[in-house]
C-alpha positions in Angstrom: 17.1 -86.6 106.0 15.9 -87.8 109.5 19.6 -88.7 110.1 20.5 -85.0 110.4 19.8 -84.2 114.4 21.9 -87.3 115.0 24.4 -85.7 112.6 24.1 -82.2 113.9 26.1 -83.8 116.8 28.9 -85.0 114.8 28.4 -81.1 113.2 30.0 -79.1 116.0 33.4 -80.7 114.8 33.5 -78.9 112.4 33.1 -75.5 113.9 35.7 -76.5 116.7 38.0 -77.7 114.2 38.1 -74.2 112.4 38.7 -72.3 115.2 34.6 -71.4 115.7 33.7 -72.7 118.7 33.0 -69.4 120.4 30.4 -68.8 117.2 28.9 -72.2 117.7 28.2 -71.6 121.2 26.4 -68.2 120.5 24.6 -69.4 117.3 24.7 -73.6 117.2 22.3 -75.0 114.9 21.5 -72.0 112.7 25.4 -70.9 111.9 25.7 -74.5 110.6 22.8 -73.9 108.6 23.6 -71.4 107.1 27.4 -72.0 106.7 27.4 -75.6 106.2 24.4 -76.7 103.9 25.9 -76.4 100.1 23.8 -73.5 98.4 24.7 -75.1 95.0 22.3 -77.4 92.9 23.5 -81.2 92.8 25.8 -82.1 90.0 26.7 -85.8 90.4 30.4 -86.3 90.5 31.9 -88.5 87.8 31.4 -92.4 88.8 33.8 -94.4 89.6 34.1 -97.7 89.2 36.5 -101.0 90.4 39.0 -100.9 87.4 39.8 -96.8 88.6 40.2 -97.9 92.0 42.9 -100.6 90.3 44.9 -97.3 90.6 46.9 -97.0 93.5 46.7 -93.4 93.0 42.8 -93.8 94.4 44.2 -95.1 97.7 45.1 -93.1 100.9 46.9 -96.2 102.0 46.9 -98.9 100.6 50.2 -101.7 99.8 52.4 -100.7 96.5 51.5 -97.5 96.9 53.8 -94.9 96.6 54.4 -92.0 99.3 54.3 -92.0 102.9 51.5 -94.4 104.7 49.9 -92.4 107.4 48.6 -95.8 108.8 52.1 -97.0 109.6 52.6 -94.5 112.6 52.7 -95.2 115.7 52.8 -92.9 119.1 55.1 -93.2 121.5 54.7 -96.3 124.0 53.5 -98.6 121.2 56.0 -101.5 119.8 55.9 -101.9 116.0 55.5 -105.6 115.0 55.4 -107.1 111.5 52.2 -106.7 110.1 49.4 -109.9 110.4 47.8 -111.7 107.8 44.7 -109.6 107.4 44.0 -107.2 104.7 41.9 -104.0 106.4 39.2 -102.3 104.6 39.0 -98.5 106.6 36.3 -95.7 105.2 37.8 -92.6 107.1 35.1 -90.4 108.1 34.0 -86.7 106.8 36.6 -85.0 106.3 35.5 -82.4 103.5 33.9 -79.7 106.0 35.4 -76.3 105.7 32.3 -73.7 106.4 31.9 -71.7 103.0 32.7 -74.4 100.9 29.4 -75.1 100.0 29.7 -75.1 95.6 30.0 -79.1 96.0 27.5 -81.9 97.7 30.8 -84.1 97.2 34.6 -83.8 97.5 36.4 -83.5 94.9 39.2 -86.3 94.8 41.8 -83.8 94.6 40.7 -81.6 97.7 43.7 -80.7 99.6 42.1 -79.6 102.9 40.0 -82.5 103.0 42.9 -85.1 102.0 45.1 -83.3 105.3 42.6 -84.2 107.2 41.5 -87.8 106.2 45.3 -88.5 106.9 45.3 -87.3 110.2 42.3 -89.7 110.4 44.2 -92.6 109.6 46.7 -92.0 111.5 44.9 -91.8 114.7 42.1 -94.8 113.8 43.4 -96.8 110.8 46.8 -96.8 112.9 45.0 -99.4 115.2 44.9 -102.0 113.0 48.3 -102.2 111.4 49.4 -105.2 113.9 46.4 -107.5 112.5 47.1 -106.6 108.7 47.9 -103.8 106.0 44.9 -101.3 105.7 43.6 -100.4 102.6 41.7 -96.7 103.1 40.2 -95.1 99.9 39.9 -91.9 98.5 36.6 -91.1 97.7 33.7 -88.7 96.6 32.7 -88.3 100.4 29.5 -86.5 101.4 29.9 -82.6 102.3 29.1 -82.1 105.8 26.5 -80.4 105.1 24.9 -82.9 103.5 23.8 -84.7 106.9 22.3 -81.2 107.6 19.8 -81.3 105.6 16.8 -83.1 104.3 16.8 -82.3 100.5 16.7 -84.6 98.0 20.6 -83.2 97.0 21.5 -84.2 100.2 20.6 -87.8 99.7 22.1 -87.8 96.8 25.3 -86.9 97.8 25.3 -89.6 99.9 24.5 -92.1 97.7 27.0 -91.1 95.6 29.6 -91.3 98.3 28.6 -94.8 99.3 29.1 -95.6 95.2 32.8 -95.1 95.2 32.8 -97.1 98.9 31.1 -99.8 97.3 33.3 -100.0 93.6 36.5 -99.5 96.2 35.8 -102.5 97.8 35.5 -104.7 94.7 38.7 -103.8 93.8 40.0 -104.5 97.2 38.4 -107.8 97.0 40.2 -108.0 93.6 43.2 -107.5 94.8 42.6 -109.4 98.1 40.9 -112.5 96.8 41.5 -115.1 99.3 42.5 -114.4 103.3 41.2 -112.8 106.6 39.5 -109.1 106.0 38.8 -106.6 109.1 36.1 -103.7 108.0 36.7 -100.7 110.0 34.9 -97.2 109.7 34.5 -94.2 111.7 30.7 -91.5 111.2 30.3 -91.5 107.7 32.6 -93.8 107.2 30.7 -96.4 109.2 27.4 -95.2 107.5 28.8 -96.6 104.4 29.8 -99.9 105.5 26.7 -100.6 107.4 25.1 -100.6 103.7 27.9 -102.0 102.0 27.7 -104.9 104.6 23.9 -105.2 103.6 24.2 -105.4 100.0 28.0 -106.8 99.2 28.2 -109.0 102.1 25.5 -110.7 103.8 24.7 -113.6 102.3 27.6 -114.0 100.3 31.2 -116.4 100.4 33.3 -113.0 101.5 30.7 -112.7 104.6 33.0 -115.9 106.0 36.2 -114.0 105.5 35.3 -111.6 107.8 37.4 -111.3 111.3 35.2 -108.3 112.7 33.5 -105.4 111.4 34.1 -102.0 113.5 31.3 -99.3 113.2 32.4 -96.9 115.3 30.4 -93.6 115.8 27.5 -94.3 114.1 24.5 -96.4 116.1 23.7 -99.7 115.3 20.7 -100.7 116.4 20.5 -105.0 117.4 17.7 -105.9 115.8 16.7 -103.3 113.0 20.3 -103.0 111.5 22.2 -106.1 112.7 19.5 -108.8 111.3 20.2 -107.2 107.4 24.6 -107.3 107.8 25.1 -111.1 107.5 27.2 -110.9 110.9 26.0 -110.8 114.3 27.0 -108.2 117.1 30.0 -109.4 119.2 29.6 -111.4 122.3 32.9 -112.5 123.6 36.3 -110.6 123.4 37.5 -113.8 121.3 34.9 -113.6 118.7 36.1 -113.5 115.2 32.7 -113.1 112.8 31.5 -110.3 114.4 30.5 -106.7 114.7 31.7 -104.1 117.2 30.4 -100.7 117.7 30.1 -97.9 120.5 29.6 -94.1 120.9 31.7 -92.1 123.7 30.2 -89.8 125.8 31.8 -87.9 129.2 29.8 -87.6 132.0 27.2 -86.5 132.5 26.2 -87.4 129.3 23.6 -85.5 127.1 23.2 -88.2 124.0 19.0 -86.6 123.1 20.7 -85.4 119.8 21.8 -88.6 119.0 18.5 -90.8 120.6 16.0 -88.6 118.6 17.6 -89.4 115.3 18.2 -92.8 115.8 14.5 -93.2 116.4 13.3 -91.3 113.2 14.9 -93.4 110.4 15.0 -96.9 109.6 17.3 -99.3 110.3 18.8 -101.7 107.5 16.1 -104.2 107.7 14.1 -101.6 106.6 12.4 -101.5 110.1 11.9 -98.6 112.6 14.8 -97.8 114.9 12.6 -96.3 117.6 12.5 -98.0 120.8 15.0 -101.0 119.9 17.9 -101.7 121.7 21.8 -99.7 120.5 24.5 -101.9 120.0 27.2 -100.6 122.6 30.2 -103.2 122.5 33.0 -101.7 124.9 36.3 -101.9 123.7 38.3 -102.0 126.6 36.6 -106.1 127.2 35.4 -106.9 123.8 31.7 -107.5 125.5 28.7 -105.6 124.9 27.1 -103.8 127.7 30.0 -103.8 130.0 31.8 -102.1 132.5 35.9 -101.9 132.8 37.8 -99.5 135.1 41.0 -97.3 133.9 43.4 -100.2 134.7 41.8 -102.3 132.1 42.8 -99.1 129.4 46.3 -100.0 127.7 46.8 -96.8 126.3 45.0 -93.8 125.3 46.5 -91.4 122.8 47.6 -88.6 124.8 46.9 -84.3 123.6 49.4 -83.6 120.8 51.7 -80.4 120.8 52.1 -80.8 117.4 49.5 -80.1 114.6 50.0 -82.9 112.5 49.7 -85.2 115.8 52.9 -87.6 115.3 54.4 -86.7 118.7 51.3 -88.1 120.8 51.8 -91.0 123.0 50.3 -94.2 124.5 49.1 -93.1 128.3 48.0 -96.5 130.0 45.1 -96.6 132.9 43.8 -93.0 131.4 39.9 -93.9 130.9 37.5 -96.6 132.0 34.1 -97.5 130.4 31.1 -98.7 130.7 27.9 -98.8 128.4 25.3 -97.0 129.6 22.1 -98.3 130.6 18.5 -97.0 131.4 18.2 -93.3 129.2 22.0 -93.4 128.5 21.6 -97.2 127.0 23.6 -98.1 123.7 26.4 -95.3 124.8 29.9 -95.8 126.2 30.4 -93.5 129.1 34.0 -93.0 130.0 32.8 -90.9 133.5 35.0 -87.3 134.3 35.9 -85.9 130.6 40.0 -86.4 129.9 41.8 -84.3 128.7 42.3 -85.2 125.1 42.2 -82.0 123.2 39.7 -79.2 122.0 37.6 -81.0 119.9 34.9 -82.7 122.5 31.5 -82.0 120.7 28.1 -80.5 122.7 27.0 -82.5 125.5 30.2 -84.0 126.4 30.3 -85.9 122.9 33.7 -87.5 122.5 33.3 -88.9 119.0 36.1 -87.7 117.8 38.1 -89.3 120.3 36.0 -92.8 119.6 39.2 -94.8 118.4 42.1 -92.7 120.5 40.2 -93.1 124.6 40.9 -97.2 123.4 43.9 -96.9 121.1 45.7 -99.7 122.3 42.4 -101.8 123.4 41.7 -101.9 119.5 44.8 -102.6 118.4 45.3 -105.5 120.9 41.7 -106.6 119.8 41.4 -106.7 116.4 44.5 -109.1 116.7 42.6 -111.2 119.1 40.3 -111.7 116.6 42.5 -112.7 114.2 44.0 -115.2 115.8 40.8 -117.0 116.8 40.0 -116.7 112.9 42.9 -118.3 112.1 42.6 -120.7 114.3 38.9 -122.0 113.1 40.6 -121.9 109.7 43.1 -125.1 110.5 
């Protein structure tokens, strides 16, 4: 699909997260290829449908259910309060990736690796939100890395079939959550997902007006051949409830081509080329698109772990500033001399995996920001 060069950015993760980042240097785009791409024919995994997701079972997180909530951590430096009003909807991103798993173009529900590392996804992101609400994140048949790699007809597919369970997840969520404030929240594929669900389960419809904000993070938006088709518009003002928020992180000097060819050769949600319009870069550490903010305005950024499963990281205030690029770096949030956050910083100083933890505590104080100004238009 034409999404993959965009994608083939987001790629590298995975070869740094195994351990392969010497190989990915030596052999980039072909190693994923070859190692990534599933070999296998596309079987399409069982549907699911609203009553499964009824199951609490089908939930990473989710109230009621049973087990430890990964979305309930918190790193040092940040003060737990009770949770708000809101009930969160979070799509973790990809997290089924291991190179040579390639019999399957979608997880299987019961994939350990994968669920590991979703987990350690929620804690890090979904974490953010706990102040505003309880998060709902569900499991589901997510895309295989590779799928994004490729421009098969399999590939698309897969997708597809991931977005299904997103969609039938979020009927039962509404199910469950009939009445009240909702915050959407996604990272990469996850945010992929909720771009179209917004399209087709939202826009235009009464749950549009329960919306506080919508956070697509990691995947570009584009302000007038995506925004248009969501039923929300971008966010203006650090106060806005009703809104969408979305940005991309990049080190300087920034090389963002990967991204900038792809998001020029699909189209948008309106159906409508991407190429040549404008990226929407809202910057987390003032709520505002197309600004600037200097470390001091950072309240914390999660700090390097020592630990593998990351629960000993802390808050560390004034760390990063921001600013969203402009001229041939427009739409992207530069956050200028690269920190020091871990291994995992992706070709051409790329710090999507870092989008939620350079603003931990930015997004945690706005999405409750939002909230209250929801509320407050509610009386």
């Amino acid at each position: 699909m034409a999404a993959r060069k965009f994608l083939y950015v987001v790629a590298a993760l995975v070869v740094l997260t195994l351990g392969s980042a010497l190989a990915y240097r030596f052999w980039g785009q072909q190693m994923l290829g070859a190692v990534m791409v599933p070999g296998a024919s596309f079987t399409a995994p069982k549907r699911l449908t609203a009553a499964d997701y009824a199951d609490a079972a089908l939930w990473l997180a989710r109230p009621g259910r049973q087990g430890e909530d990964d979305t309930l951590w918190l790193p040092q430096g940040a003060t737990r309060t009770a949770p708000g009003p809101a009930a969160v909807f979070y799509v973790h991103p990809t997290s089924y990736m291991a190179p040579f798993n390639r019999a399957r173009w979608n997880a299987p529900l019961e994939d350990k690796e994968s669920l590991d590392t979703a987990r350690r996804f929620l804690m890090a992101q979904a974490s953010v939100f706990t102040e505003a609400g309880r998060v709902w994140a569900p499991r589901y048949q997510q895309a295989h890395f590779g799928a994004f790699l490729d421009d098969k007809d399999a590939a698309k597919k897969a997708i597809d079939a991931a977005y299904g369970d997103v969609a039938e997840a979020f009927r039962a969520f509404l199910a469950a959550n009939p009445a009240g404030p909702v915050i959407l929240a996604g990272h990469s594929q996850g945010s992929l997902h909720l771009l179209r669900l917004m399209k087709e389960e939202i826009a235009g419809r009464e749950v549009a007006r329960r919306i506080v904000a919508a956070y697509l993070v990691g995947w570009p938006v584009s302000l007038t051949a995506d925004i248009p088709a969501l039923g929300l518009p971008a966010c203006e003002r650090p106060d806005q409830a009703g809104c969408i928020l979305g940005w991309q992180s990049f080190a300087e000097p920034a090389d963002p081509s990967a991204v900038q060819k792809a998001y020029g050769r699909y189209p948008g949600m309106t159906g409508h080329k991407r190429e040549g319009t404008p990226m929407l870069c809202v910057n987390p550490l003032t709520g505002t698109q197309n600004a600037a903010a200097p470390p001091e305005a950072n309240r914390g950024t999660l700090g390097p772990s020592l630990q593998l499963d990351g629960r000993d990281a802390r808050l560390i205030p004034d760390a990063v500033g921001a600013r969203c690029g402009t001229g041939g770096e427009a739409g992207f949030l530069l956050v200028g001399t690269p920190p020091q956050l871990g291994p995992y910083v992706l070709p051409g100083n790329n710090y999507h995996v870092y989008d939620y933890a350079l603003f931990w505590a930015n997004i945690r104080a706005d999405a409750t920001r939002r909230l209250t100004t929801f509320l407050a238009q509610q009386q």
